[in-house]
N, CA, C and O atoms as a GROMACS GRO file, in nm:
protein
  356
    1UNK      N    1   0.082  -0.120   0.000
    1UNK     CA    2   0.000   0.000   0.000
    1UNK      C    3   0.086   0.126   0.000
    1UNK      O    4   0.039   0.214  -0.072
    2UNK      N    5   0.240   0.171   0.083
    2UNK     CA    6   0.309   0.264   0.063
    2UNK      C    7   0.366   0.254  -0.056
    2UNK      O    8   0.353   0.358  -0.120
    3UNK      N    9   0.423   0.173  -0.109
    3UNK     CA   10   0.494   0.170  -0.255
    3UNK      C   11   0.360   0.222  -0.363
    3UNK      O   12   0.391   0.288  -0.463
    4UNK      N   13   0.246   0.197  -0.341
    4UNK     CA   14   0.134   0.240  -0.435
    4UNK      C   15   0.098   0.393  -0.413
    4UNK      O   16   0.084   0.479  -0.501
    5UNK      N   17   0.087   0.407  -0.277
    5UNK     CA   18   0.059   0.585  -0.216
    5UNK      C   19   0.142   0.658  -0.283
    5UNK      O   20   0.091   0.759  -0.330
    6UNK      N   21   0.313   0.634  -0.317
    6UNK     CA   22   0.418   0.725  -0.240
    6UNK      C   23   0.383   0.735  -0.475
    6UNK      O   24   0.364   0.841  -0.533
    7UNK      N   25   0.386   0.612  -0.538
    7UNK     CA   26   0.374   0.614  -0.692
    7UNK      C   27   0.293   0.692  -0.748
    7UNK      O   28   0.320   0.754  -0.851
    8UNK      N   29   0.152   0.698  -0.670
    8UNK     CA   30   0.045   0.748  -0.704
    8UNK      C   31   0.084   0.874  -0.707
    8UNK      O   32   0.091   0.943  -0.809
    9UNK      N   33   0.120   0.921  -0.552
    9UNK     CA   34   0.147   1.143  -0.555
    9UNK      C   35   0.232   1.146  -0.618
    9UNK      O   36   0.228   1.253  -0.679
   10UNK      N   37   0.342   1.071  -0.652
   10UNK     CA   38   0.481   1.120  -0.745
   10UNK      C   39   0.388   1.174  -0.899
   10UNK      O   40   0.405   1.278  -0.962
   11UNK      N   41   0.299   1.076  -0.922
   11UNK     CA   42   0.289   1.093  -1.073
   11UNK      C   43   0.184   1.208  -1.053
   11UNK      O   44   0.188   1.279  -1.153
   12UNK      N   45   0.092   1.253  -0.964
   12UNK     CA   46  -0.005   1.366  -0.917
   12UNK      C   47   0.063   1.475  -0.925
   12UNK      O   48   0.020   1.579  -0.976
   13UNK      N   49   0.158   1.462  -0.882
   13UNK     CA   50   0.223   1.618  -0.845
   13UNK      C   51   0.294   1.654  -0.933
   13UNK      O   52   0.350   1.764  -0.944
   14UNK      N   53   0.298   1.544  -1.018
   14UNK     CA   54   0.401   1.570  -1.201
   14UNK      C   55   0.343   1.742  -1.225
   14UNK      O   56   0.384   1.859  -1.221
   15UNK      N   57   0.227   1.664  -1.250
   15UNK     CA   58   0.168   1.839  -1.315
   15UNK      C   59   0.101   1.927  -1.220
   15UNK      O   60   0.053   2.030  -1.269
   16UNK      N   61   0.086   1.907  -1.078
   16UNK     CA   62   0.068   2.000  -0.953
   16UNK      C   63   0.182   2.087  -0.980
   16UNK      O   64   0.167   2.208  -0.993
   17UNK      N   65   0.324   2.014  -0.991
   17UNK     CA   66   0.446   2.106  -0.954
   17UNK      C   67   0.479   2.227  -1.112
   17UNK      O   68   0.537   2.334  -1.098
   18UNK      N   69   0.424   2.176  -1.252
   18UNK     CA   70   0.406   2.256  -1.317
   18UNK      C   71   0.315   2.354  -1.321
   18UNK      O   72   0.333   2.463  -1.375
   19UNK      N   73   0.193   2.309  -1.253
   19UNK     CA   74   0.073   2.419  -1.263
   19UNK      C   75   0.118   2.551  -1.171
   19UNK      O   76   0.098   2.672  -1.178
   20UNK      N   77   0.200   2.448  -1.068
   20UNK     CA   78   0.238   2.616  -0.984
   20UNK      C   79   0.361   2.668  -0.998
   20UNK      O   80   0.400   2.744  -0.910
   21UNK      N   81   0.443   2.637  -1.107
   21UNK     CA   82   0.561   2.753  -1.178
   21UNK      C   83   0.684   2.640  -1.106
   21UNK      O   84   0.769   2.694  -1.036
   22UNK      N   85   0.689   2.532  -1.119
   22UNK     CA   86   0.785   2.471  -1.097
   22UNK      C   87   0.834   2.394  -1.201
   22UNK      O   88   0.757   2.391  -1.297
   23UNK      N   89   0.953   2.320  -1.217
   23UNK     CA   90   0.973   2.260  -1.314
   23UNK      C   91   1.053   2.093  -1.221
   23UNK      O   92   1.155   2.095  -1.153
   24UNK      N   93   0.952   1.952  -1.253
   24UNK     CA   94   0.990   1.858  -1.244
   24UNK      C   95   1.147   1.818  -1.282
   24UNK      O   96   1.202   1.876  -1.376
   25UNK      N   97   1.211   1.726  -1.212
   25UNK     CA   98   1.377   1.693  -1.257
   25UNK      C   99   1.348   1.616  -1.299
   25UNK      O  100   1.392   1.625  -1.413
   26UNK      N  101   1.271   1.490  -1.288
   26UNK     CA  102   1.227   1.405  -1.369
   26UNK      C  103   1.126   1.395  -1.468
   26UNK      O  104   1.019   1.450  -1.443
   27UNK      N  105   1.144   1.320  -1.604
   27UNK     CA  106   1.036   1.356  -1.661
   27UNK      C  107   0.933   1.229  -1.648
   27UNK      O  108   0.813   1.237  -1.675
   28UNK      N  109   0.992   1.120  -1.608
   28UNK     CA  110   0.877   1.013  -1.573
   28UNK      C  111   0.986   0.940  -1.422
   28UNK      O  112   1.087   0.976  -1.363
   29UNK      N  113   0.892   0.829  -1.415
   29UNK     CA  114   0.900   0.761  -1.293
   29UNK      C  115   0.928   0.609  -1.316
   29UNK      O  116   0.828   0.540  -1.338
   30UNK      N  117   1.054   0.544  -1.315
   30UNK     CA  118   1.074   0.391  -1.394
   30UNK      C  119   1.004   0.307  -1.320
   30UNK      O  120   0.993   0.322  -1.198
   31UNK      N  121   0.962   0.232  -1.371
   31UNK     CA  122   0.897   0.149  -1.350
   31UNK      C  123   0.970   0.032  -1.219
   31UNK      O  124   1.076  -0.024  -1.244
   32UNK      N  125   0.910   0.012  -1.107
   32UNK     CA  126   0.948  -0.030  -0.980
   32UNK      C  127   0.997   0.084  -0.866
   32UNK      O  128   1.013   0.075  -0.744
   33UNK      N  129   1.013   0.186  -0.951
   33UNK     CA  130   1.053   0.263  -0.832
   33UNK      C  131   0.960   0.364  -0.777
   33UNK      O  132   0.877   0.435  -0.835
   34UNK      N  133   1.006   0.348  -0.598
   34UNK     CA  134   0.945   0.391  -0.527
   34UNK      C  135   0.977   0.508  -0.460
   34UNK      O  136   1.056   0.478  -0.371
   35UNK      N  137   0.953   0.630  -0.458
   35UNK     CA  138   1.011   0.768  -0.426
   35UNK      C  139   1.004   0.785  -0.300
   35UNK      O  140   0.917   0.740  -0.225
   36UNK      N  141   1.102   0.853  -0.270
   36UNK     CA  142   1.091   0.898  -0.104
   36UNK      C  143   1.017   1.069  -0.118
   36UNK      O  144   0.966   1.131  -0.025
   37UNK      N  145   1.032   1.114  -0.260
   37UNK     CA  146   0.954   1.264  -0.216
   37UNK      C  147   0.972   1.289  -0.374
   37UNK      O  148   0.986   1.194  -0.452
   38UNK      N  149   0.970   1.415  -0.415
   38UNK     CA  150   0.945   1.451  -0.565
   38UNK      C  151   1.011   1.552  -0.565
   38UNK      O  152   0.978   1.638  -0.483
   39UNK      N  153   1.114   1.576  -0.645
   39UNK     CA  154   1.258   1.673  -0.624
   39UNK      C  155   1.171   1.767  -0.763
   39UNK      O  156   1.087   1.728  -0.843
   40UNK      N  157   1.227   1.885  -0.747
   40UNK     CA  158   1.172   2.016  -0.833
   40UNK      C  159   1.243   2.150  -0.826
   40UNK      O  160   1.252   2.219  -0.725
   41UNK      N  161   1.298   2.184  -0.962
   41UNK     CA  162   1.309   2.339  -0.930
   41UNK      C  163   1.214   2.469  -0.948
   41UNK      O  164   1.129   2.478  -1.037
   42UNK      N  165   1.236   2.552  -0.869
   42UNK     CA  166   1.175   2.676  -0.817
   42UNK      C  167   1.217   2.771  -0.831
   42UNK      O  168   1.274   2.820  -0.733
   43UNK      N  169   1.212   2.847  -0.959
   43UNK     CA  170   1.222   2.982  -0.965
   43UNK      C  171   1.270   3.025  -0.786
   43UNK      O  172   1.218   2.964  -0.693
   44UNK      N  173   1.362   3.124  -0.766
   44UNK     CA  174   1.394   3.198  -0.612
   44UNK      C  175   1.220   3.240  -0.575
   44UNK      O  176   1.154   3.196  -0.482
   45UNK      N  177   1.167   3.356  -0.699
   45UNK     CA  178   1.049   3.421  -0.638
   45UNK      C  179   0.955   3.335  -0.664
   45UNK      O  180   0.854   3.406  -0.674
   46UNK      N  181   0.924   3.226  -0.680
   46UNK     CA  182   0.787   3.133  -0.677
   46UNK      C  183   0.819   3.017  -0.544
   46UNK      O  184   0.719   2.964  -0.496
   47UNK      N  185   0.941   2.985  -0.494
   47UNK     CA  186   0.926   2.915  -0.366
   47UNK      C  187   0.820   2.927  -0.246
   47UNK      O  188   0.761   2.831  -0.196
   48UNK      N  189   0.805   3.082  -0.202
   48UNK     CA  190   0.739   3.061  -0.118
   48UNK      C  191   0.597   3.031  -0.127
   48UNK      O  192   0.526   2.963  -0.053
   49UNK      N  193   0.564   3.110  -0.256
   49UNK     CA  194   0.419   3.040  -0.284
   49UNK      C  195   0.386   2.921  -0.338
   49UNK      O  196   0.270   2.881  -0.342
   50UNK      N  197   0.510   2.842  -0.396
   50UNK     CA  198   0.480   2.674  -0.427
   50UNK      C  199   0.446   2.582  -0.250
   50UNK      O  200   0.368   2.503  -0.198
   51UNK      N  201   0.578   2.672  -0.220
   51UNK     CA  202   0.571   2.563  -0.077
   51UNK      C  203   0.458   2.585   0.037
   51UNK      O  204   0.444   2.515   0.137
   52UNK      N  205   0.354   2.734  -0.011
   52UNK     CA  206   0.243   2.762   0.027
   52UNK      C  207   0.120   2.670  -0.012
   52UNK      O  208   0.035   2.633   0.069
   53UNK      N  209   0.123   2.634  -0.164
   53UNK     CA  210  -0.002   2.625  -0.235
   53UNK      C  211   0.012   2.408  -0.166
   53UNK      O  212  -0.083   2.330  -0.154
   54UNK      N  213   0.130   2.385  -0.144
   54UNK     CA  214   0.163   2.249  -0.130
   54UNK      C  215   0.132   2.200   0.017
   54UNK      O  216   0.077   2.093   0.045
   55UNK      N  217   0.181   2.309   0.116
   55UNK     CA  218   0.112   2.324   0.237
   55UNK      C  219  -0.014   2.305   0.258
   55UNK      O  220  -0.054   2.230   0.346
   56UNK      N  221  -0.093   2.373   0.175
   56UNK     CA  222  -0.270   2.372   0.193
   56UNK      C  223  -0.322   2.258   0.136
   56UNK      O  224  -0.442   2.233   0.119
   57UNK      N  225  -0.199   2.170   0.100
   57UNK     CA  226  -0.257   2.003   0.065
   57UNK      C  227  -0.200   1.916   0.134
   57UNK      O  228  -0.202   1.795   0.113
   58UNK      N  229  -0.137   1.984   0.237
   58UNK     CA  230  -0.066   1.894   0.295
   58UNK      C  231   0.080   1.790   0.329
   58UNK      O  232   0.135   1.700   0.392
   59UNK      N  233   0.082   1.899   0.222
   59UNK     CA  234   0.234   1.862   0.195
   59UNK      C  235   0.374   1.970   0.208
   59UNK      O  236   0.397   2.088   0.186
   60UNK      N  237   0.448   1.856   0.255
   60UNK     CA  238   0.633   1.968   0.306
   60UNK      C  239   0.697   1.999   0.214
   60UNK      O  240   0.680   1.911   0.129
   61UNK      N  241   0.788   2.100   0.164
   61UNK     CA  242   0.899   2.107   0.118
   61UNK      C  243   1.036   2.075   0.157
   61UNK      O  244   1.030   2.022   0.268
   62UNK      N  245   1.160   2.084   0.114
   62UNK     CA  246   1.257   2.126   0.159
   62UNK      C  247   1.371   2.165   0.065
   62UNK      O  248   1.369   2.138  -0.055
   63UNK      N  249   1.472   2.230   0.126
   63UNK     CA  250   1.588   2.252   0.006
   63UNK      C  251   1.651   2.043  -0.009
   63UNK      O  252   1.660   1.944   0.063
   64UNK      N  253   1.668   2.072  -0.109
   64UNK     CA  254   1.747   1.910  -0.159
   64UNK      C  255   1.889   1.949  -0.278
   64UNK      O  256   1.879   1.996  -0.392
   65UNK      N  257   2.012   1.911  -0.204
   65UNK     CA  258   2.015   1.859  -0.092
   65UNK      C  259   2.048   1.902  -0.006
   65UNK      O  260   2.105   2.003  -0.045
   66UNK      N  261   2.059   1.896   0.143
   66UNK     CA  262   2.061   1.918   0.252
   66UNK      C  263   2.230   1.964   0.269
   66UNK      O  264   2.302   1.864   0.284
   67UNK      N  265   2.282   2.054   0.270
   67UNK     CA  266   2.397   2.121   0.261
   67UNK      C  267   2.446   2.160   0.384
   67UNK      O  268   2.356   2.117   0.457
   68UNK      N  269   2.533   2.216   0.465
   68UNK     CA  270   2.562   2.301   0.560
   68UNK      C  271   2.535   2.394   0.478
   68UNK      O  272   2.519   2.399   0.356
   69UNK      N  273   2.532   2.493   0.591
   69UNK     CA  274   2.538   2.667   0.556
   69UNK      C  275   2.675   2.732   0.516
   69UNK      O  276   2.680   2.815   0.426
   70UNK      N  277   2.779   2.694   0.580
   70UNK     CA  278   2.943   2.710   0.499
   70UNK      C  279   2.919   2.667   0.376
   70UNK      O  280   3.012   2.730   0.326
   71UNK      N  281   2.870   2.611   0.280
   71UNK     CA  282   2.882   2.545   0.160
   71UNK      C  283   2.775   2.652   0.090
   71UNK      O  284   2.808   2.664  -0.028
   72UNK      N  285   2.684   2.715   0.115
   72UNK     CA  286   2.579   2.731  -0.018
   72UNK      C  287   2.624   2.862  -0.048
   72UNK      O  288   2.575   2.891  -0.157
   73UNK      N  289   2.683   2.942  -0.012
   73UNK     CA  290   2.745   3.016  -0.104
   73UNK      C  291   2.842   2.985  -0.224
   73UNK      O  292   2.860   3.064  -0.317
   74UNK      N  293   2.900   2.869  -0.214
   74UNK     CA  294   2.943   2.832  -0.263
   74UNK      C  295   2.941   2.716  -0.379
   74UNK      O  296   3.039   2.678  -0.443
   75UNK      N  297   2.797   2.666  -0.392
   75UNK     CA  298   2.748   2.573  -0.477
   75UNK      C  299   2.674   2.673  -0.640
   75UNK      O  300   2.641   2.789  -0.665
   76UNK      N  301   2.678   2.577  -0.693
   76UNK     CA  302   2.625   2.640  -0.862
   76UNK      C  303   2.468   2.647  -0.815
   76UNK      O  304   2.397   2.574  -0.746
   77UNK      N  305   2.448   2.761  -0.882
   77UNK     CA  306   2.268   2.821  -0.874
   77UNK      C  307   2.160   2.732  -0.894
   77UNK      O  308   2.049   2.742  -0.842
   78UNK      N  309   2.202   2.639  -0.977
   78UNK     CA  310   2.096   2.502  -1.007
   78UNK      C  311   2.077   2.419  -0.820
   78UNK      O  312   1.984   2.378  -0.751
   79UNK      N  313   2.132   2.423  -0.814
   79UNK     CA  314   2.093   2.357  -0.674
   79UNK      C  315   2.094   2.421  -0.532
   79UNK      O  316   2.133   2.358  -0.434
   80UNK      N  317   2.033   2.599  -0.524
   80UNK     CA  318   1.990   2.677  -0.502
   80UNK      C  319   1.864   2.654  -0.510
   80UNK      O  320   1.801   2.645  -0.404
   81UNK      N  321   1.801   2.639  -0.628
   81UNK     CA  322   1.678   2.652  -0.670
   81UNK      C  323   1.624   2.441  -0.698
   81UNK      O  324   1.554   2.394  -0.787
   82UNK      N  325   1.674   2.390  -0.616
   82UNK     CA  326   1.673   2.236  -0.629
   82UNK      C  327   1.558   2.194  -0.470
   82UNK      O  328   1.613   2.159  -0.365
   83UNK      N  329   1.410   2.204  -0.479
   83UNK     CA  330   1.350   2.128  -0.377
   83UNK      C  331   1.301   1.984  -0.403
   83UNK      O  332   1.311   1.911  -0.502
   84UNK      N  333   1.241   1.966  -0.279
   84UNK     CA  334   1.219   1.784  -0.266
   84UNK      C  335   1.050   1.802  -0.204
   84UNK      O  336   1.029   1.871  -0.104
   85UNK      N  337   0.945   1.735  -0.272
   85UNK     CA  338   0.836   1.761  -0.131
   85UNK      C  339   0.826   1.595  -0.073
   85UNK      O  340   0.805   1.488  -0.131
   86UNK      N  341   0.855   1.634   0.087
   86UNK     CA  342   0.870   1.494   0.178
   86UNK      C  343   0.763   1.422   0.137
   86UNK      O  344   0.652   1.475   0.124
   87UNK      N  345   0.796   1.237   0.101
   87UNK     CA  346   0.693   1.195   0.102
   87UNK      C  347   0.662   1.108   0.218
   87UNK      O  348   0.552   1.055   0.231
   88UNK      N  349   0.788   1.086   0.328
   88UNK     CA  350   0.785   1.016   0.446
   88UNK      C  351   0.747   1.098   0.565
   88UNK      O  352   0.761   1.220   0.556
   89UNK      N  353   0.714   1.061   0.647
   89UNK     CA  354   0.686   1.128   0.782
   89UNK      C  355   0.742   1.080   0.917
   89UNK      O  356   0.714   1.140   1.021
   0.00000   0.00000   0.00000
């Protein structure tokens, strides 16, 4: 039943995460695999309202990946703008 839940929102939020100004890293989902969350980039000025509109469904964001703070000045802009929405709890 989790391997079916976690397949089901991956492929839901395909076009949730485009409708609200995001752009999917993946363009499909292979076959057997089971996601831990759904990675996406975010325009800087559309984050807070993606991770708003995702909130009111219930769902988390986060930056991906998980960096220290010494490091992100220092990483390339693509993964600045690199989120994940949790699919575990």
């Amino acid at each position: 039943e989790e391997s079916v839940r976690r397949r089901e929102l991956y492929l839901w939020l395909y076009g949730k995460i485009i409708e609200f100004g995001g752009k999917p890293v993946n363009k499909d989902l292979p076959k057997g695999c089971v996601p831990y969350g759904f990675p996406f980039y975010a325009p800087l000025s559309l984050v807070k309202t993606i991770e708003n509109k995702l909130l009111s469904i219930g769902l988390e964001t986060f930056s991906w990946p998980d960096l220290p703070n010494d490091l992100t000045n220092n990483i390339p802009d693509h993964y600045k703008l690199l989120r994940c929405v949790r699919f575990l709890w």
